[in-house]
N, C-alpha and C positions, 0 to 999 in steps of 0.2 A: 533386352540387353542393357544395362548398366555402364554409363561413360563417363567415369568420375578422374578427377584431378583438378588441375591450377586452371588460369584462364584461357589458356588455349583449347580447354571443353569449355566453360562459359561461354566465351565469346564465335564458339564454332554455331552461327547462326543457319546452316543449311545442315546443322548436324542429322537432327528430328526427318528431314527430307528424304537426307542420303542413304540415311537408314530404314525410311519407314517398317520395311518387312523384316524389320527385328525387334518392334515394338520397341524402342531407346528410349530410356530414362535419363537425362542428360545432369551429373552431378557434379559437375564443377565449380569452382569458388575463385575468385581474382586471389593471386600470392601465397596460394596452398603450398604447404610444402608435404612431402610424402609423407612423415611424422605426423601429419594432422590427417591425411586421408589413415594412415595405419590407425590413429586413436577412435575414428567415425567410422571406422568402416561398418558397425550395425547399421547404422543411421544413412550411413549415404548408401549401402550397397545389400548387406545380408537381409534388411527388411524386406527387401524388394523379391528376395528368392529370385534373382534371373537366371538366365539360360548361358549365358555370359558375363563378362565384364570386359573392358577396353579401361586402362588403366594409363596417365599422363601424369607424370608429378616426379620430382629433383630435381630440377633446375633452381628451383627457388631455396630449395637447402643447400646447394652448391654457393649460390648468391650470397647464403648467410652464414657463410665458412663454415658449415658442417661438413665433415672429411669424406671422400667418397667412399670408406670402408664403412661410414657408418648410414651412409644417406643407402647402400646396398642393403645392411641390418635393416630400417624401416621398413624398405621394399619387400625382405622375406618377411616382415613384420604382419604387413597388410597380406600378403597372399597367405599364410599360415591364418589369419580369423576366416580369411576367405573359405579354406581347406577346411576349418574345423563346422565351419558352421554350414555350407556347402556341398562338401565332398572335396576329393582330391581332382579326382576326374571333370569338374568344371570348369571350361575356358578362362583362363585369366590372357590376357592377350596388355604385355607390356610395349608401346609405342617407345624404342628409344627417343632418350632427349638429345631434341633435337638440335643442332647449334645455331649460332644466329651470330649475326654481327654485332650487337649490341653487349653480348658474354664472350666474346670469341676467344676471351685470357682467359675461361676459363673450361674452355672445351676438352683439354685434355684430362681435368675431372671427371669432367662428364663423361665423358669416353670411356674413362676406366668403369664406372657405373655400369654402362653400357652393356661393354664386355664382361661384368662378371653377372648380370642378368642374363646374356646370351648362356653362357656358361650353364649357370642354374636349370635351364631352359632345360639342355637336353638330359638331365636327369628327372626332368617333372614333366606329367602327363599331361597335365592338364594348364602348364608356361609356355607360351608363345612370347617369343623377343620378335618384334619389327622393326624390324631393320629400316626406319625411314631415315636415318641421319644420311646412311650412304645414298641415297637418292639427292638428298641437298646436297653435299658433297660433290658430288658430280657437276653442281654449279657455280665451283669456287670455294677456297678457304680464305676468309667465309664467304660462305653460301651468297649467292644471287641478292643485291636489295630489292629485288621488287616480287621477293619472295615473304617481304615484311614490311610490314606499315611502315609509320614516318619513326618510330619508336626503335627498328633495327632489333627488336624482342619477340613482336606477337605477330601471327600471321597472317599475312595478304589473303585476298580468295586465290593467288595465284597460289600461294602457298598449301592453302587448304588442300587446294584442285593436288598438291603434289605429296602431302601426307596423305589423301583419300586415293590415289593409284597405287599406293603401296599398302596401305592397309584394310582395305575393301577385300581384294583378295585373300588377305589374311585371314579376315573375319569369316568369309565364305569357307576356308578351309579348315577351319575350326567349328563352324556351326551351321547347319541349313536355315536360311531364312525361313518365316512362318509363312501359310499359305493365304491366300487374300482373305480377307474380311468379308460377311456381309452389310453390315450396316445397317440406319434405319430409313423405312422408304417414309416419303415426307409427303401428304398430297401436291397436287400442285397449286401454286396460288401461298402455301405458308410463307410463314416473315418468321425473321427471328433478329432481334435488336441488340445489339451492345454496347453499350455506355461505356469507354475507356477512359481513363483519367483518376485523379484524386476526389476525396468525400471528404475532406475535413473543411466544407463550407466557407472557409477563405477559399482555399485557390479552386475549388467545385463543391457540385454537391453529386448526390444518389439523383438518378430519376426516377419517381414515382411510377407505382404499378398499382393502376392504370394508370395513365400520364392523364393530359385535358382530353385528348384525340379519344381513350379508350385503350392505349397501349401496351401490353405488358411489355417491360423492359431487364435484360441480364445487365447488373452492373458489377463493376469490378470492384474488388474487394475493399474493403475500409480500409483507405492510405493516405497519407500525408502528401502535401505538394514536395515537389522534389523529391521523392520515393523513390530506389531503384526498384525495379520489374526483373527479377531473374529469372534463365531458363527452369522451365519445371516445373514454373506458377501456373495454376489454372479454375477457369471455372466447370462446373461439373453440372449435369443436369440443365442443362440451354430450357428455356423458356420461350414457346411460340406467342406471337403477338396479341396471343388468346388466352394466355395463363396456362397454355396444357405443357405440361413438361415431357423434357425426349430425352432420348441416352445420349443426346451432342453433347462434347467439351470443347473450350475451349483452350489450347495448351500455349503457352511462350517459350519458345526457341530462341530467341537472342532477346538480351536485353534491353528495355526503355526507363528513361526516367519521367514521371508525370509532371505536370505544370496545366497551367490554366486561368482562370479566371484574371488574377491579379497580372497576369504576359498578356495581356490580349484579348481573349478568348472572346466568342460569340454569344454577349449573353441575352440580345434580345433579335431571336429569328422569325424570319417571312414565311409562314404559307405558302404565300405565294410564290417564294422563290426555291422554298426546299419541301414545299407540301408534305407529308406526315414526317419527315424527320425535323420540321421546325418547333425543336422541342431544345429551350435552353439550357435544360443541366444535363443537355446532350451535348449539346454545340458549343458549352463554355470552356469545356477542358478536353485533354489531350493526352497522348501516351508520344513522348518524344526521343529520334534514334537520331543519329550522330555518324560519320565515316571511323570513329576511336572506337572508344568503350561502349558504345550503345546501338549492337547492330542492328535491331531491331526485326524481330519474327516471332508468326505468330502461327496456330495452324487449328483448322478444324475437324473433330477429329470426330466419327459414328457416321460418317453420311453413305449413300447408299451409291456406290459404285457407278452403279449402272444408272443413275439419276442425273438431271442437267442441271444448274444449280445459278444464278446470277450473285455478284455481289455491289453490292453498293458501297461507297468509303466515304467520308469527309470528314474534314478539318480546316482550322479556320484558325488566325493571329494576326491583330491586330498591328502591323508591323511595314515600316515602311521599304526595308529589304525587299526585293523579287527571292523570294521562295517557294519551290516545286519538290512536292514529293514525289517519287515515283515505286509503285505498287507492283510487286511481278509475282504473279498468282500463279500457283505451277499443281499441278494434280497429275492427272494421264497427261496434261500439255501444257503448254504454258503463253500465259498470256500478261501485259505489260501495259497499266494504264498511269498516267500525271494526273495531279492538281496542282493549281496554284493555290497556297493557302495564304501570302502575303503579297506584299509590292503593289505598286501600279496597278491598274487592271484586275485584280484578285479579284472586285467587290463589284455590288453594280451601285454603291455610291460613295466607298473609302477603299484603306486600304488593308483591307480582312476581308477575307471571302467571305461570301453569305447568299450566293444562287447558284452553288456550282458544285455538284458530286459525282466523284468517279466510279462507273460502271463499269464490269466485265460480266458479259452474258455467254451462254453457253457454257460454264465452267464443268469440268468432268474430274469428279474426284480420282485420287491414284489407287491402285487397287484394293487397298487397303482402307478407305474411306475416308483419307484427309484432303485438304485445299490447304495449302504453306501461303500463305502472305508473305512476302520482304519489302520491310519500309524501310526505303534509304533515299536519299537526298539526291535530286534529278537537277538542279539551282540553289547554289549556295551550299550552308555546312550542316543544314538539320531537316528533319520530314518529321512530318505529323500524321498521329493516326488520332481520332477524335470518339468517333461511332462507324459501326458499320451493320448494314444488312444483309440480312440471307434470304434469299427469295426461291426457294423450290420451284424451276419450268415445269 
């Protein structure tokens, strides 16, 4: 299923999670406006041939004084490429836009949008209008603040948590989720390494395959320091510590921006303190999320259900701040581990870490074969993710 619009899909970092059993393709972009999902729509949605779509966008054409008689024209815009290239008969599931204190002058725009999507709706088979605005609504005109970040625009988890009770069901009554996955079984004892960060050799580099150790290593894609990381990016085809390749991906669900080497980074590591992950152009750079724009998630996707899996994290910044990231790995369960990657104490002789990685064992993927990572800030305003491994029990 296909989840395209502005940043309220970007930034919906438990989207990938909440969804898993509809396979979701998450296609959102920061300050879309419907006009520009209706002109992409091959590219963000007909390529993909899905099962559905879940559609967000006009707020931001309201923003840009486009009339609401005509930001409704885009909206049949998009759903007619949908219909022709699709079917009629294919879920399009329209999320009313939703209000917010930050637009709240211009809610009654919207509203009219709203209401002639509703409209539309019950002449077309395959139009769904959700009605999420009246659920906000029920929290005050306008809506609740702690239903949105400090921005009074984009939305809280509390928010999320209150668009996903109204349009979960939605989605269920328009479409049967797929059935679990099998996966790939891993023996026990595999490794599987990922280098996160930038390669443009100032602010990191590639890890070498083999490394010194004998290591194959998956690195993330040729990027610039300071790169944004959007939902959707992935690497394809995981590489085990041996060079054999497996059907794993890795996929990103909210996004990070890189940095490294020239912030901090850990470029000459101990053995002895991080034994096979003391490998530097693992340890120099980082993939970095934020409480704003950069929620940061990521999630592993082929693994074999019925498998037990550990993961290992670290990251490291040279940085006199107290800085803790905190990890919450969630599959069939969910589990919640820190690091300190900065401040006082981080190091065992400055102040960047360099003895110290976060482990969850026992991990049990959901049924569908992914482990969801969310990296966000446990101490202070940013988390780090650096490398991580995968350890087959």
């Amino acid at each position: 299923m296909v989840f395209t619009g502005s940043s309220s899909i970007r930034r919906w970092d438990r989207l990938a999670e909440l969804y898993s059993d509809y396979w979701p393709i998450q296609r959102g972009f920061g300050g879309a406006q419907a006009g520009e999902i209706a002109l992409f729509t091959d590219a963000l949605v007909n390529r993909h041939q899905p099962r559905g779509v879940v559609f967000y966008a006009g707020t931001n054409d309201i923003d840009a004084g486009v009339s609401p008689e005509d930001v409704v024209d885009r909206i049949r815009c998009f759903r007619e490429r949908v219909w022709v290239a699709q079917g009629q008969d294919l879920p399009v599931l329209f999320v009313g836009i939703t209000p917010n204190p930050a637009r709240w002058e211009q809610w009654q725009d919207a509203q009219a949008v709203n209401q002639a999507i509703a409209g539309l709706a019950l002449d077309d088979p395959g139009l769904t209008y959700v009605d999420v605005p009246a659920a906000f609504l029920e929290t005050g005109s306008p809506p609740a603040a702690e239903l949105f970040v400090d921005d009074g625009l984009h939305l809280s988890p509390a928010g999320y948590d209150l668009w996903q009770s109204v349009l979960r069901p939605a989605v269920e009554s328009a479409l049967e989720p797929l059935p679990p996955a099998a996966g790939e079984a891993l023996s026990p004892g595999t490794r599987l390494l990922i280098d996160l960060g930038p390669s443009d050799r100032e602010h990191g580099e590639p890890t070498p395959s083999p490394d010194y150790l004998g290591q194959h290593w998956n690195n993330w894609h040729q990027v610039e320091g300071d790169a944004v990381i959007r939902p959707g990016e992935h690497l394809d085809g995981l590489l085990t510590d041996d060079g054999t390749p497996t059907s794993l991906r890795l996929v990103i669900s909210g996004g990070f921006i890189t940095l490294g080497r020239l912030n901090g980074g850990l470029l000459w590591p101990s053995q002895d303190h991080l034994g096979d992950l003391a490998v530097g152009t693992a340890t120099e750079d980082w993939f970095l999320s934020d409480l704003d724009d950069r929620p940061g998630g990521l999630f592993l996707e082929g693994l074999d259900p019925s498998a037990r899996y550990t993961l290992r994290l670290f990251s490291s910044r040279e940085e006199a701040t107290l800085r803790v990231s905190r990890y919450r790995i969630t599959g069939a369960t969910e589990t919640i581990v820190t690091l300190q990657t900065s401040g006082e104490g981080a190091g065992s002789a400055g102040l960047g870490n360099d003895d110290d990685v976060a482990e969850a064992t026992g991990l049990e993927p959901d049924p569908w074969g992914r482990l969801f990572v969310d990296t966000a800030p446990d101490v202070a305003d940013y988390a780090y993710l650096g490398l991580l491994e995968l350890v087959a029990e």
